[in-house]
MARTISE-672007 format. One record per residue: residue in one letter; x, y, z of N, C-alpha, C in turn. Coordinates in pm, whole numbers, padded with zeros to 5 digits, always signed. Example, Ala and Ser with C-alpha at 12.3 -4.5 7.8 and 13.67 -1.06 7.14 Angstrom:
# residues 2
A+01319-00569+00780+01230-00450+00780+01320-00330+00780;S+01285-00225+00708+01367-00106+00714+01290+00003+00787;
# end
This chain:
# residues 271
X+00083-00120+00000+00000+00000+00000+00086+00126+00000;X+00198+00073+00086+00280+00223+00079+00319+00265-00021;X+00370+00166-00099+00450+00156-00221+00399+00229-00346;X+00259+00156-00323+00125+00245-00445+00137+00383-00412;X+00093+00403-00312+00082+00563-00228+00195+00652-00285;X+00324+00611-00263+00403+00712-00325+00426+00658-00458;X+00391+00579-00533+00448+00617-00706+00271+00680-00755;X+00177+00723-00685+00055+00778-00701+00132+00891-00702;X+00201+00956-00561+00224+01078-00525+00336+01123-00665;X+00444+01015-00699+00530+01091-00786+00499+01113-00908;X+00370+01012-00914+00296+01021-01040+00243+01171-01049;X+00141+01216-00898+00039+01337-00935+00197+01469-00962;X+00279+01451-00891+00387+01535-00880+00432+01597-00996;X+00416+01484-01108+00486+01478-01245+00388+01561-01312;X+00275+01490-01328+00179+01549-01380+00156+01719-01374;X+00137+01745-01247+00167+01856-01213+00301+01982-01290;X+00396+01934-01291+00518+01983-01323+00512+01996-01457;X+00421+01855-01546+00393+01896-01671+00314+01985-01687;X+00224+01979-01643+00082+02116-01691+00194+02261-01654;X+00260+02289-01558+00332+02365-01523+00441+02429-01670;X+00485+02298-01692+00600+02307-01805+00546+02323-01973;X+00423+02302-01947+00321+02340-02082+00306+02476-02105;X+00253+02493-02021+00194+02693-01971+00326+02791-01965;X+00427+02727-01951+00548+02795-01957+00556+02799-02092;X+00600+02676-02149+00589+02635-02308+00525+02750-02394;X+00377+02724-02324+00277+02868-02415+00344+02983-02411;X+00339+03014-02296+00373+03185-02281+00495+03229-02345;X+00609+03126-02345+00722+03141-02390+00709+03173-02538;X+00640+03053-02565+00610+03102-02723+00557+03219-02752;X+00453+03232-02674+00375+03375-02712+00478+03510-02703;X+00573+03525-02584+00607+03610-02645+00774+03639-02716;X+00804+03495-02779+00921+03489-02885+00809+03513-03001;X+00731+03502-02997+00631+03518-03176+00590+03667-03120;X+00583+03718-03027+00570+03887-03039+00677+03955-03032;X+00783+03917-02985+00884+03994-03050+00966+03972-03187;X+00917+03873-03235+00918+03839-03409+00840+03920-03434;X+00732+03977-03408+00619+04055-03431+00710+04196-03438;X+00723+04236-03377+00788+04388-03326+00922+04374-03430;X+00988+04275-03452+01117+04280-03550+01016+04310-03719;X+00951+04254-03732+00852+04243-03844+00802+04384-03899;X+00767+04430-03744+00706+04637-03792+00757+04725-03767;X+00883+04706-03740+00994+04781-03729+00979+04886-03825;X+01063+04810-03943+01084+04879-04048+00914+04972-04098;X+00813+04955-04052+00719+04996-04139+00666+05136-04062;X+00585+05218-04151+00517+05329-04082+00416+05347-03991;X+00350+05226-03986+00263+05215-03866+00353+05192-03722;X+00455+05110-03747+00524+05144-03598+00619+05233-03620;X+00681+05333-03647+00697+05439-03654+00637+05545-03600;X+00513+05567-03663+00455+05694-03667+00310+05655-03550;X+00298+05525-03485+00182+05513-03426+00230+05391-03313;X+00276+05297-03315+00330+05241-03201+00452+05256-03136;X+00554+05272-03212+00678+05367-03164+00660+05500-03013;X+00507+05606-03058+00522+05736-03027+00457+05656-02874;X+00372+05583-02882+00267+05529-02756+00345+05477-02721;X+00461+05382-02748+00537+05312-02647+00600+05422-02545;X+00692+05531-02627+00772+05596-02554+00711+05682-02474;X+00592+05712-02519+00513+05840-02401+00498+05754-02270;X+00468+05617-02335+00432+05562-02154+00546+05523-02080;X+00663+05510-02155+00799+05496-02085+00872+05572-02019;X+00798+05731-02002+00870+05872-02033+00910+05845-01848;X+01002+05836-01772+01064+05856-01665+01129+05903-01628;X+01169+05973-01510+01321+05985-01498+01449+05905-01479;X+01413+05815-01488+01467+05706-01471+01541+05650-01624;X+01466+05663-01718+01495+05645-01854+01473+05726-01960;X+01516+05716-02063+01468+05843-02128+01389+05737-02241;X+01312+05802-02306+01191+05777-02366+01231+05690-02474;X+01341+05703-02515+01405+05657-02692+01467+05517-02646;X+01563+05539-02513+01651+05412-02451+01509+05342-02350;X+01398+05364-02326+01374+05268-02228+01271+05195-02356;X+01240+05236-02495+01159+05161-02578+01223+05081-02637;X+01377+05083-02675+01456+04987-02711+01472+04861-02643;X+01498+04901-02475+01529+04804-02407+01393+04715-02404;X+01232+04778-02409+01126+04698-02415+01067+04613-02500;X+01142+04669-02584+01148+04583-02770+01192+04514-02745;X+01306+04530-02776+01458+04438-02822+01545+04337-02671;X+01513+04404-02587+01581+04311-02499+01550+04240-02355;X+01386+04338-02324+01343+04247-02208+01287+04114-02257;X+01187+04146-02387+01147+03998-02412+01259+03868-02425;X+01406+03874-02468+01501+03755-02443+01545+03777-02271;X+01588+03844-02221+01575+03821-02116+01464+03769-02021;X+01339+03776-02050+01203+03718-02016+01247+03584-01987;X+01221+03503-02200+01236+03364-02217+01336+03320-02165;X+01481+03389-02173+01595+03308-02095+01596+03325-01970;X+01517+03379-01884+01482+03339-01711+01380+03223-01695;X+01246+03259-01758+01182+03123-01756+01231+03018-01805;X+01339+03009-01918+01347+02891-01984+01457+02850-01872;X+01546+02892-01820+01606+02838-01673+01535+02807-01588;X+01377+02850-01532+01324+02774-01435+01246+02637-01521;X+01225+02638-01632+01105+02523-01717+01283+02431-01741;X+01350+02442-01756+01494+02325-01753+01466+02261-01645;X+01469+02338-01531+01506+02322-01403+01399+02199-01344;X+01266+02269-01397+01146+02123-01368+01184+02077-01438;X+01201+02049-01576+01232+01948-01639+01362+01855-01581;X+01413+01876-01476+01507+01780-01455+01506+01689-01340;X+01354+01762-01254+01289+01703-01163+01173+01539-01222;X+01179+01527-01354+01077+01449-01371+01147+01318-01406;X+01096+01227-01348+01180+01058-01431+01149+01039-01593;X+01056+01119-01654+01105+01105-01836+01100+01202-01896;X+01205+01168-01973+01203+01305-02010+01141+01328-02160;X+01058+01414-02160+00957+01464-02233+00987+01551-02334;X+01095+01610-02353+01152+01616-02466+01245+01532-02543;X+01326+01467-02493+01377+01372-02575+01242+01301-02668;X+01217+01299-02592+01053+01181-02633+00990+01249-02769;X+00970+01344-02738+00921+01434-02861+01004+01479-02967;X+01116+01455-02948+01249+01446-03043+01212+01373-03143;X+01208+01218-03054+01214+01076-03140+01078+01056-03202;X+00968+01183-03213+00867+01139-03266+00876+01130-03435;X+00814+01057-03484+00858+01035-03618+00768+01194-03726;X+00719+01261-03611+00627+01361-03699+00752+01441-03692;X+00837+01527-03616+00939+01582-03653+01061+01486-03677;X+01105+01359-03687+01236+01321-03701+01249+01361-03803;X+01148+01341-03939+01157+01369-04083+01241+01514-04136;X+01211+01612-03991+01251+01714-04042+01384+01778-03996;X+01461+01683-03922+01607+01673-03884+01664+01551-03943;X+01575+01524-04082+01686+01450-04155+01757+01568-04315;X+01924+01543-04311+01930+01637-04440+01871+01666-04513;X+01932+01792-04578+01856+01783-04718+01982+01855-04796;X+02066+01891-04772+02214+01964-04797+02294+01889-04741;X+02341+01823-04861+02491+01729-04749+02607+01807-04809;X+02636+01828-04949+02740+01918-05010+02697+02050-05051;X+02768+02156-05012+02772+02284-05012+02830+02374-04904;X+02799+02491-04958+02880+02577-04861+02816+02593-04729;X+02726+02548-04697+02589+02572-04569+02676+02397-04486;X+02688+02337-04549+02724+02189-04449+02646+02112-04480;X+02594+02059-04395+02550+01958-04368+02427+02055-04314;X+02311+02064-04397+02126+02138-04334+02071+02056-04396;X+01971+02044-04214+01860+01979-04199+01733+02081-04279;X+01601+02020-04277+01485+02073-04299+01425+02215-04203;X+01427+02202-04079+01413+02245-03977+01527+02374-03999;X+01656+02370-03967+01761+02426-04017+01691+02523-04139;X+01698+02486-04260+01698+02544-04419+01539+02661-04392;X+01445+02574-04311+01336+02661-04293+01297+02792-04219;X+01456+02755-04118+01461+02941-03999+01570+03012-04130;X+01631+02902-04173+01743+03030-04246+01671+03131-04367;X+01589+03034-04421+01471+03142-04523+01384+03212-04481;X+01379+03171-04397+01287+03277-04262+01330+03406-04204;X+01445+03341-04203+01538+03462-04138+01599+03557-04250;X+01641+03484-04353+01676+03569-04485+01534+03663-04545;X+01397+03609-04556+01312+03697-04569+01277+03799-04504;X+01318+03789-04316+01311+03905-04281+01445+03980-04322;X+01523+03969-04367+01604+04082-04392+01596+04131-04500;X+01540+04017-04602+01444+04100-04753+01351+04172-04722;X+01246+04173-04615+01150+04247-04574+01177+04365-04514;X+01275+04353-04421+01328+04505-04360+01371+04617-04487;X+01456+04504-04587+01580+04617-04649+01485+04660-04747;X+01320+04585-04820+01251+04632-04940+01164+04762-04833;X+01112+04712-04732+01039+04836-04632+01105+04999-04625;X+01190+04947-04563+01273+05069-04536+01358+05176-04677;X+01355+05088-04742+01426+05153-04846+01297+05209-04928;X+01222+05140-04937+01088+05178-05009+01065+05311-04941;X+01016+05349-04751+01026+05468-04683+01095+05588-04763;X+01236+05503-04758+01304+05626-04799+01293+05712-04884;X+01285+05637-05003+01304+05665-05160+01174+05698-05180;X+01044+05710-05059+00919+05803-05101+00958+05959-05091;X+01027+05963-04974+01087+06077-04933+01175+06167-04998;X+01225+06109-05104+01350+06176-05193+01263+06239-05340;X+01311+06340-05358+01276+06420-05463+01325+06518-05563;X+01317+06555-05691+01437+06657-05730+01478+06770-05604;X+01352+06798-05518+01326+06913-05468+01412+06915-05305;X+01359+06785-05264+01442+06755-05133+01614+06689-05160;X+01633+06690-05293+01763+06632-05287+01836+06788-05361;X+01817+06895-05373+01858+07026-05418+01864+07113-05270;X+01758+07059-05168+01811+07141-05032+01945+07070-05010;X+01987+06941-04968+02066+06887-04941+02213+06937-05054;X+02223+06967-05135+02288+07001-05226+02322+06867-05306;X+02269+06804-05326+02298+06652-05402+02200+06603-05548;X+02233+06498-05589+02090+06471-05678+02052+06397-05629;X+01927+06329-05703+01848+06253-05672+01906+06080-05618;X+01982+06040-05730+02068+05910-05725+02172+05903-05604;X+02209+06059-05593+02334+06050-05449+02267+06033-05317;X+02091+06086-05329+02028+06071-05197+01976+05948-05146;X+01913+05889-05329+01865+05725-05313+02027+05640-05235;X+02134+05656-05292+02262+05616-05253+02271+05612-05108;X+02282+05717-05076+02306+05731-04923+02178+05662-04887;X+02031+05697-04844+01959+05587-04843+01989+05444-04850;X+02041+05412-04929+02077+05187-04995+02178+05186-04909;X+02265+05309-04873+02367+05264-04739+02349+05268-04616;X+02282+05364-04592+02209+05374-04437+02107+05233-04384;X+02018+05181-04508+01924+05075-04475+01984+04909-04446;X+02127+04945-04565+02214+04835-04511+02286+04807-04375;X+02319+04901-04334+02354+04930-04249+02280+04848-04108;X+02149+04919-04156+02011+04911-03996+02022+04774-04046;X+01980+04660-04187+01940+04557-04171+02094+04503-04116;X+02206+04496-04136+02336+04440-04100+02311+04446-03905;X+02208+04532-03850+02203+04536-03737+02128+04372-03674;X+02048+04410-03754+01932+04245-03727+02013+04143-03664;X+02146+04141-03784+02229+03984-03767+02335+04037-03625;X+02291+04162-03616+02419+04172-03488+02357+04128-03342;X+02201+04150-03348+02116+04133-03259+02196+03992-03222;X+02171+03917-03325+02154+03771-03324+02247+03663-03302;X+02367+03742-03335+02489+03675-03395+02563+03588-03279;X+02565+03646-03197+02633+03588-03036+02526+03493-02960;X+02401+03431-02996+02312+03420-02917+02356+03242-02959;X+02385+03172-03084+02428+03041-03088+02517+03022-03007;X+02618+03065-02945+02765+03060-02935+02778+03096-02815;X+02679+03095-02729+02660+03151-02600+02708+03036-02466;X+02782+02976-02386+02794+02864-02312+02699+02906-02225;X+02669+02851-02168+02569+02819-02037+02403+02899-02073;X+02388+02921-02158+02245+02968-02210+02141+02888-02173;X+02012+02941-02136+01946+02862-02110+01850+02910-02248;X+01889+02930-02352+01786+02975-02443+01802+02845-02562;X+01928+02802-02582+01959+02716-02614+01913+02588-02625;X+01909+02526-02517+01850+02412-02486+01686+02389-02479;X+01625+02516-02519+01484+02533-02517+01463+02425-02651;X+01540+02498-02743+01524+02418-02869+01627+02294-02938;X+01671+02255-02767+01740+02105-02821+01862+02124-02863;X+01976+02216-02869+02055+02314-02916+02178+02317-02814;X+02275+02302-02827+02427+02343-02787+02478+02422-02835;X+02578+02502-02771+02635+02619-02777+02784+02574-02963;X+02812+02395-02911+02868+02361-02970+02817+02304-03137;X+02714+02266-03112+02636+02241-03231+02573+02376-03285;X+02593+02513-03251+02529+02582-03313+02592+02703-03340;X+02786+02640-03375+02874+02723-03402+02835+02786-03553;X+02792+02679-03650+02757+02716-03780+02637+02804-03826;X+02590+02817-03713+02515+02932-03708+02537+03072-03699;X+02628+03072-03619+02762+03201-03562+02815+03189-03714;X+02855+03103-03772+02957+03120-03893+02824+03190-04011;X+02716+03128-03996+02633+03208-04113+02604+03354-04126;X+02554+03378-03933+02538+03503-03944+02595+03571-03968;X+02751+03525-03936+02872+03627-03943+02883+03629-04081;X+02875+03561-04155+02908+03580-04306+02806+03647-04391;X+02696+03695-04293+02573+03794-04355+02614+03875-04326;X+02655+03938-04204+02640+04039-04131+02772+04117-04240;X+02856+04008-04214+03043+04102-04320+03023+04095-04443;X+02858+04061-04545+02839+04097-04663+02790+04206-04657;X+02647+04257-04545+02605+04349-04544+02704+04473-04505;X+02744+04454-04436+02822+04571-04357+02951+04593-04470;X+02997+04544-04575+03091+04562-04661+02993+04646-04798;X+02922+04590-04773+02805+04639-04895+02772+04802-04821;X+02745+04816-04740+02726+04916-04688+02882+05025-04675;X+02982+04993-04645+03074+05075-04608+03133+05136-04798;X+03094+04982-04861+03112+05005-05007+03033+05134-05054;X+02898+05131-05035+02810+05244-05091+02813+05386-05031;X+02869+05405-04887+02930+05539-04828+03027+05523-04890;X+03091+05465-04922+03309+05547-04956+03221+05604-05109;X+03140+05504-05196+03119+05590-05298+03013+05716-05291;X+02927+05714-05225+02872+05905-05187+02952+05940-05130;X+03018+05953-05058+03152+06024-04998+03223+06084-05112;X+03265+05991-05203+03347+06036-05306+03266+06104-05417;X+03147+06090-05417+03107+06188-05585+03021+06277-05494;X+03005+06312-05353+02961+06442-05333+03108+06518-05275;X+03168+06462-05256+03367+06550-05218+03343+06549-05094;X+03263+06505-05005+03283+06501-04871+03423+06328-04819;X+03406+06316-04903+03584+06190-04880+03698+06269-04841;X+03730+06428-04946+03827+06490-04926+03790+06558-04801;X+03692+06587-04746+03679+06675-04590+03720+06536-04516;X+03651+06436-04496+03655+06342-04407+03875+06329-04412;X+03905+06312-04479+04068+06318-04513+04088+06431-04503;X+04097+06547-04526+04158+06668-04430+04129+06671-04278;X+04044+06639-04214+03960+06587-04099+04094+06537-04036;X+04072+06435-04101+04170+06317-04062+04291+06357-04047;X+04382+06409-04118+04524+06473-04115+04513+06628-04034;X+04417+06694-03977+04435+06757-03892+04420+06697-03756;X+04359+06604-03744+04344+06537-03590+04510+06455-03598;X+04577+06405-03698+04733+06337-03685+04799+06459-03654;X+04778+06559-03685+04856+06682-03669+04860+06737-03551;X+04726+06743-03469+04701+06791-03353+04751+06698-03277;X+04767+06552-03285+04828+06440-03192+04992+06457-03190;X+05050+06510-03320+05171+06487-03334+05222+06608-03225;X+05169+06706-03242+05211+06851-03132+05201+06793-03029;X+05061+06719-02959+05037+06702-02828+05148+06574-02789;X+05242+06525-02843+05352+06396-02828+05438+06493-02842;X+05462+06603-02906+05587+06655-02924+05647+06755-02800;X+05516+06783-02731+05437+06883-02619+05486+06808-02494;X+05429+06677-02509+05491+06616-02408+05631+06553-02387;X+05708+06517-02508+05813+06493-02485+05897+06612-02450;X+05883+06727-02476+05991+06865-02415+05944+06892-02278;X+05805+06816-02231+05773+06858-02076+05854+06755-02008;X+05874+06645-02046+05979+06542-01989+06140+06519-02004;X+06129+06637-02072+06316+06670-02129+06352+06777-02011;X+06241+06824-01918+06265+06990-01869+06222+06885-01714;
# end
């Protein structure tokens, strides 16, 4: 009788810990798919010009200032959120005798989709699962860079590119470099988050810091196309509006002013 009594009790215990580890499950999801949400309307004019202004009025403190405390509510409490809960939902999960994700690993409805589908190429060795966040993830950065650039280039005109003293093509220009720029940010968000040891964000999705070096290697190899593409399209507006030659006189008066202030100090240490 005793015996029944407690594998009842470790039974209701379990049970418990699951419904617990479900509802975590939900919420977690709910809000990694709203801050996919918020990466999504970024770029557009409705959050701009209408969720942007309501976030920051209600953020307005002394404590923060209106511009830095909407960033941090975007962009970085929601991962800090999931990676606190997903450290306490590990944590039950290690209280239970089965484990319930492995289990759901080996189900044959997803095994299909952690079998290859890329064995030769420059990507490695990608799974299904794999190939489906990376087009996912590559469309949002098609989506940011067609949004934003689209913004821009409403904005540009013979008329607004003659205040600026430029033409039309030097303003679209600067524009295609500035937007590269913001999307090259996306992958910076992101880039350190595979490669992280002791993460508990990681293991949410079955994931090692070590198995998800090639992830670090992808982003990084987006991020140093974009950001080359970008530094590429400033050196050339730089150079056909002549602001290259200020930025380089710039430059050789600040070597000039350093060379006095070394020369300044070596006769104060001669005396």
């Amino acid at each position: 009788m005793d015996a029944n009594h407690v594998v009842k009790k470790c039974s209701s215990s379990n049970e418990k810990i699951s419904t617990v580890q479900a509802a975590l499950r939900l919420l977690l999801v709910a809000v990694f798919l709203g801050s996919l949400l918020m990466w999504i309307m970024a770029p557009t004019n409705t959050f701009k010009q209408s969720w942007l202004p309501s976030i920051q009025a209600k953020l307005n403190s002394t404590y923060l200032e209106p511009k830095q405390g909407a960033r941090l509510l975007i962009y970085t409490l929601p991962i800090l959120f999931v990676a606190a809960m997903g450290c306490f939902y590990l944590h039950m999960g290690k209280k239970l005798n089965n484990d319930k994700m492995a289990s759901s690993c080996r189900n044959p409805r997803f095994a299909s989709w952690k079998k290859p589908v890329l064995i030769k190429g420059p990507l490695g060795i990608v799974s299904r699962v794999e190939l489906a966040f990376l087009i996912m993830f590559i469309a949002l950065l098609s989506w940011t860079f067609a949004t934003c650039i689209s913004n821009y280039f409403a904005k540009i005109n013979p008329n607004s590119a003659a205040e600026q003293g430029e033409k039309v093509w030097q303003s679209k220009l600067d524009s295609a470099a500035l937007t590269l720029g913001l999307v090259g940010n996306i992958c910076l968000a992101f880039l350190f988050f595979p490669v992280t040891r002791g993460s508990s964000l990681l293991p949410l999705f079955g994931l090692t810091s070590e198995n998800s070096i090639k992830y670090h290697i992808w982003l990084g190899n987006i991020t140093m196309t974009l950001f080359t593409a970008h530094g590429i399209c400033f050196f050339i507006y730089w150079a056909v509006t002549n602001e290259l030659s200020q930025i380089f006189t710039s430059f050789m008066v600040c070597l000039e002013i350093l060379r006095e202030r070394r020369a300044e100090g070596m006769r104060l240490k001669e005396m």
